[in-house]
N, C-alpha and C positions, 0 to 999 in steps of 0.2 A: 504494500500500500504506500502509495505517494504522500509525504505529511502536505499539508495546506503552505500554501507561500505566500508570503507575505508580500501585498502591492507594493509596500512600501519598498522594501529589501531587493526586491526583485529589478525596479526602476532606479536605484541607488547603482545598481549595480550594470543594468544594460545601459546605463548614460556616462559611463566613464569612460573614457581617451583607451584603445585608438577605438574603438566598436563604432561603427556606423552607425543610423539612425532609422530606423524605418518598419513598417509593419507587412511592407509586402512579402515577406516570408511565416508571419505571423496568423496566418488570415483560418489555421486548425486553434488557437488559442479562442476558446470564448468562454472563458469561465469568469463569470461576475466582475467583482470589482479588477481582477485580472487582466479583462482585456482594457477597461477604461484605465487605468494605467499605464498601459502602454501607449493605447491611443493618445494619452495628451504626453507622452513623454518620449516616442519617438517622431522621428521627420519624415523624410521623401528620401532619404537617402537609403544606397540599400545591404544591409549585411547580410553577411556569408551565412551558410549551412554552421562553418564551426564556430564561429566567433559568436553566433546567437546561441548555439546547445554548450558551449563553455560558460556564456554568460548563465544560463539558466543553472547549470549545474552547480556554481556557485551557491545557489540557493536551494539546492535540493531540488530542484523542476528536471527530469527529464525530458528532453525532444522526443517526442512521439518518432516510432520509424519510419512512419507514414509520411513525416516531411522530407525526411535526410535524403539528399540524393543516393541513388544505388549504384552500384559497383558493377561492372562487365557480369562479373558473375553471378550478380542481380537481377541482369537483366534475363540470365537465362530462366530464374525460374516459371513455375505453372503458378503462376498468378490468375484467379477465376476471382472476377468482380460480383460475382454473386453473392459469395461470401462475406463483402466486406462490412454487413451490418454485425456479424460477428468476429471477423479477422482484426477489427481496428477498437477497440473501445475505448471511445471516447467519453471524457468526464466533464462533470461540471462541477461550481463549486463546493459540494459540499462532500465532491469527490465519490458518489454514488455512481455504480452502471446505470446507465438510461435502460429502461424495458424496451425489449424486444418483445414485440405480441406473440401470444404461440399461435396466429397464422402465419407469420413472417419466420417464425424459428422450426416450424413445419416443413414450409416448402424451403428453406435452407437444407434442411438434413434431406426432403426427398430430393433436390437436384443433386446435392452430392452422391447420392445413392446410386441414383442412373447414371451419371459420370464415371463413377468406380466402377458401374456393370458394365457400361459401354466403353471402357478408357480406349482399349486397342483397336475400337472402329472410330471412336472419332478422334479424326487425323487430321492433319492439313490439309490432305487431298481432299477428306471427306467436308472438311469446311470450303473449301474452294467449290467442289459438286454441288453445293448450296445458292452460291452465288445469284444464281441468278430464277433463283425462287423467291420470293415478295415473301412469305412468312420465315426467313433464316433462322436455324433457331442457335442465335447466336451466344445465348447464355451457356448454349453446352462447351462453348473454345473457351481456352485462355488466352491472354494479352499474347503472347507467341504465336499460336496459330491465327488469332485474328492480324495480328500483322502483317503475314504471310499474305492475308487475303487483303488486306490494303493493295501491297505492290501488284497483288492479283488485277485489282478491279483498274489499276491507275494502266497494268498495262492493256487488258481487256478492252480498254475507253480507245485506246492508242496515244494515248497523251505523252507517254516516256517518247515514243518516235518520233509524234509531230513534234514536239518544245526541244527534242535533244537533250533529255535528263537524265542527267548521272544515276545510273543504277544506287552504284554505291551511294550516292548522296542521298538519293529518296530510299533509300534502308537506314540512313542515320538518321533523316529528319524524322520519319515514322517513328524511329526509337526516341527519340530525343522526346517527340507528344506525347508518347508512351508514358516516360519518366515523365511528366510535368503536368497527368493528370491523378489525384488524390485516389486513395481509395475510401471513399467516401458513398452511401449507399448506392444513389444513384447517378449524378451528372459526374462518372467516372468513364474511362477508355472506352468501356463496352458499350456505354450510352453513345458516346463519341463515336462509337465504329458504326453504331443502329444506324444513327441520322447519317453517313457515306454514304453506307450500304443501299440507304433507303433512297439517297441521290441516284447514285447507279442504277439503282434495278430501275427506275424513270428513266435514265439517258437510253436503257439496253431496250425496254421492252413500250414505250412510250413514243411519241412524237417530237418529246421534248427536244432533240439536238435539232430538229429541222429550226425552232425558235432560236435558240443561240450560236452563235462564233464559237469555235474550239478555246480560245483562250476563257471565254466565259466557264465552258464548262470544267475545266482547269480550275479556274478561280473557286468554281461552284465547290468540287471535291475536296480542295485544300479549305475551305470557310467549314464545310462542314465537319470536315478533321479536328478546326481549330477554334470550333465554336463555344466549347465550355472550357478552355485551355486554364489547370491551376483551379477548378473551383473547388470552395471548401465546402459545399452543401448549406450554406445559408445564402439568402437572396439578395437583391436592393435594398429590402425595406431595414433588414437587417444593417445593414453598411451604414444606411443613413439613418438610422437611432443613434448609434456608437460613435457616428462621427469618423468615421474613420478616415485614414489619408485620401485613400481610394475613391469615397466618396466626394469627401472638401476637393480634389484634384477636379472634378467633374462638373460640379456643380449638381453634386446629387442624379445628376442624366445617364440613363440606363449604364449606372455605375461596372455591372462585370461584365455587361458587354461591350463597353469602352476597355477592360482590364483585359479580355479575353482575346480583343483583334490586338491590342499591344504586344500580347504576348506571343503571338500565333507569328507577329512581322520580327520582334526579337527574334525566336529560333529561325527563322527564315534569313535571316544577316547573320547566322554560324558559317564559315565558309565551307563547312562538312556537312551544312544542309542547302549548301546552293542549288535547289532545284531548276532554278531561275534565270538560270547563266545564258540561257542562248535568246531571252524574249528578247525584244525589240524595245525601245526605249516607250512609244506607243502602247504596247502590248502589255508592259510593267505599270502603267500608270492605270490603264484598263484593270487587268487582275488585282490589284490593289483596292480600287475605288469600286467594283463589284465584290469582291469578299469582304470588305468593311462592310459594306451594303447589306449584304449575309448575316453578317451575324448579328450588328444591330438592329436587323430585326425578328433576332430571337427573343427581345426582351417582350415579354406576355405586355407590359402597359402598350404596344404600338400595332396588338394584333387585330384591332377592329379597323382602324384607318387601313392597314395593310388587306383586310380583307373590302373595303369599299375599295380601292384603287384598283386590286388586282378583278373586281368586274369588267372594268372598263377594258381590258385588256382581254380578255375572257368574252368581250363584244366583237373585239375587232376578230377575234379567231374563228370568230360564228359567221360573221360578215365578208368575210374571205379578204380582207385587208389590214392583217397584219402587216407590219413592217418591220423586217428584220437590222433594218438600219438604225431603228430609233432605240438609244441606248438605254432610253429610262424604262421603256417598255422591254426590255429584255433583263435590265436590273428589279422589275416588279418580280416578273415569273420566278427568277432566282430565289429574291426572296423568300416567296412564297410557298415555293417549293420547300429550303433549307425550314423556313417555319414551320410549315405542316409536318417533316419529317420529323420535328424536334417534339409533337406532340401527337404522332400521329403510334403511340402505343398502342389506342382502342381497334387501331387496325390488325393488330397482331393474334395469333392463334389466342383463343380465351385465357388458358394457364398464362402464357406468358406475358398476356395483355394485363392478368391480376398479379402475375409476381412482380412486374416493375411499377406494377401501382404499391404495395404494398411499400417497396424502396423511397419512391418519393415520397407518399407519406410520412413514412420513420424520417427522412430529411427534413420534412415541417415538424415533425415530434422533436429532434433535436432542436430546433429551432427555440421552439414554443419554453423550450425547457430551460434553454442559453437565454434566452430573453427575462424569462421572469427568476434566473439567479442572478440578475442586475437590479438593486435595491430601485435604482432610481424608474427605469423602464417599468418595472412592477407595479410599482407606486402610481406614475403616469402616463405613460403608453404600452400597455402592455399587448402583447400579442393578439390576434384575434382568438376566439376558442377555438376555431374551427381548425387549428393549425395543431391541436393536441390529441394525440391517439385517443380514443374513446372505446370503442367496441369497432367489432365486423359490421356490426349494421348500421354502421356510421363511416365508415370506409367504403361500403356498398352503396349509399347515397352519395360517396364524396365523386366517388368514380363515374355515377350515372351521372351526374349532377355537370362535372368538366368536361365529360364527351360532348351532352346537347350542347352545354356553353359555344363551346372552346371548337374542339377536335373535327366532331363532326360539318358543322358547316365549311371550314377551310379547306378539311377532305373531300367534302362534296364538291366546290369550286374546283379545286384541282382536278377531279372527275370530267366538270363541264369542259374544262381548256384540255384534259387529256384523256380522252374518254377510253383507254385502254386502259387505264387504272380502275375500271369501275369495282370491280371486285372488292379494291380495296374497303370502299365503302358497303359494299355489302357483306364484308366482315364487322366491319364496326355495328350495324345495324345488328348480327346477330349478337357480339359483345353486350351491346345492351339491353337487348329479348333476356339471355342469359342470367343478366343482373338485375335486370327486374324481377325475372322468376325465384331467383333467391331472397329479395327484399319482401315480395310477399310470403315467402316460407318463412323467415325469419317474424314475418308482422303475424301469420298465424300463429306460431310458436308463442309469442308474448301474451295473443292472446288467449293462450291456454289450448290451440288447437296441433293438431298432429298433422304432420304433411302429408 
């Protein structure tokens, strides 16, 4: 057991000469008075892996290993992000495990089960043979085979031939995303690889490349790689309670998706990720200004104007006068696409459509939980309820509840503008037949009736 550390000791000590200042390595740190200490006590400037877990160890704080960069040998191993609402535990202040629900520690133990009975079928090959099926079922790989099927799908597209990219550089820069996303429930690698994947399977089996330039779709598959790069599992809202750097840097404006293209163009200026070498000076400014494009608008506040706009463009393709020349009109679909992919779980086989709900939710339970171990936020802003585990039959309303919102109509648009996806949506339609029929089992149950 970790003892309790002192704000005070803690900030005495990460603010001495030569240690750097800053919290962008800090962003797994949210224990109460804990993190608003640091928030007013470091800068913009940024410290190392060792020079912060020295600093902390001084006071008896371990660095979680979940931050520490990994080692060559690291990187070989079977890391399976499914696990990670049990692989990583995280604490708050009063230093208790956060619960895990026994539906979420259920289907933890059954996916490792199937993995252990299937280990020797599923292979890289066998993840590759997936590919170009719309329901992948990607949670059975780990970060290693799904790699593999990264370089898979970039060469697949032809995009390594057209741009002229270093093999070798696009297996470092894959590693490099690799390392620099958290294992954190859900906006972890494997979420990162869904939203690709779910690119691709659009450019392979859709209309979509007739609407874009190859550098777009370039742009498109790198945005989507780099779209939650580094996050910790807490959202905006969170960022700007705390104050944090990240936020004050922005002006509170879709705070980690300003954090998330910074980081995505940092490892992209590694010279061992120069995927980029042979564009055009044109073509670099294009891929730049459309995958920024991308990822800002993953942030959920800008998905209703995104979804008004992208009609209009969903008119002209009905109308037979599209223009493939018009840049903004080919930055909407982009969009819209990397959006819907980022939310488009309900489209997934049922199981896996509720185990990655199950993830983001435990991500809002952490939250809810991080929030109200801060005296002041408690007191007066404290989280909404609706952010706090409760029961299954409140996870089964949360989930019906964000498909009609959210999910479902942006999947249906994309439908309209590419009607070879229609499937998609006629899987979400049954996702939620499904969850309704259990919502009323569970409402007969309460009231005293038998299914």
């Amino acid at each position: 057991m970790v003892e309790q550390t002192s704000s005070q000791s803690l900030l005495s000590v990460t603010t001495q000469p030569p240690l750097a200042k800053s919290l962008s390595q800090l962003n797994a740190y949210q224990s109460g008075d804990l993190v608003l200490a640091l928030s007013k006590a470091l800068s913009n400037d940024l410290i190392s892996h060792d020079a912060l877990s020295y600093a902390l160890s001084q006071v008896g704080y371990q660095l979680p290993a979940s931050v520490l960069p990994r080692t060559d040998a690291q990187l070989e191993e079977e890391i399976y992000d499914y696990e990670n609402p049990t692989a990583v535990k995280k604490r708050f202040s009063d230093f208790q495990e956060r619960d895990i629900s026994k539906e979420l520690a259920q289907n933890i133990e059954e996916q490792r089960a199937y993995i252990v009975s299937m280990k020797d079928r599923l292979t890289v090959e066998s993840a590759k043979g997936e590919l170009d099926k719309c329901n992948m079922k990607y949670l059975n790989y780990n970060r290693k085979q799904l790699k593999e099927c990264l370089f898979e799908m970039f060469s697949r597209l032809g995009l390594i031939t057209r741009f002229k990219i270093d093999e070798v550089h696009l297996r470092h820069f894959i590693n490099d995303v690799e390392k620099n996303y958290k294992r954190v429930p859900y906006h972890n690698f494997t979420h990162a690889f869904n939203i690709v994947h779910m690119c691709y399977y659009l450019a392979r089996s859709t209309k979509l490349r007739e609407y874009l330039e190859d550098i777009d779709l370039l742009s498109l598959m790198v945005a989507a790689l780099g779209h939650d790069l580094d996050h910790s599992g807490m959202n905006n809202i969170y960022y700007q309670k705390i104050k944090h750097p990240l936020a004050m840097t922005v002006n509170d404006s879709s705070v980690l998706e300003n954090y998330h293209g910074y980081m995505l163009f940092k490892l992209l200026s590694r010279p061992d990720n120069s995927i980029l070498d042979h564009l055009t000076h044109s073509e670099y400014v294009r891929f730049r200004k459309a995958a920024i494009e991308c990822i800002m608008g993953t942030d959920m506040t800008k998905h209703f104007q995104i979804c008004g706009s992208f009609q209009n463009v969903i008119k002209k393709i009905h109308e037979g006068n599209f223009d493939r020349a018009i840049a903004e009109d080919r930055d909407l679909i982009m969009k819209t696409v990397v959006h819907a992919a980022d939310i488009s779980s309900p489209a997934m086989d049922f199981e896996d459509f509720k185990a990655q709900g199950f993830r983001v939710t435990l991500e809002f339970h952490d939250q809810y939980m991080s929030e109200m171990a801060i005296p002041d936020l408690k007191a007066n802003n404290p989280p909404p309820a609706f952010m706090k585990w409760e029961s299954y039959k409140s996870f089964v309303q949360s989930q019906i509840g964000f498909t009609k919102t959210f999910s479902s109509p942006i999947l249906k648009q994309l439908t309209d503008a590419l009607p070879e996806s229609q499937h998609m949506m006629e899987q979400v339609e049954r996702n939620v037949a499904q969850f309704q029929k259990e919502l009323e089992e569970l409402n007969m149950k309460e009231e005293g009736y038998s299914a």
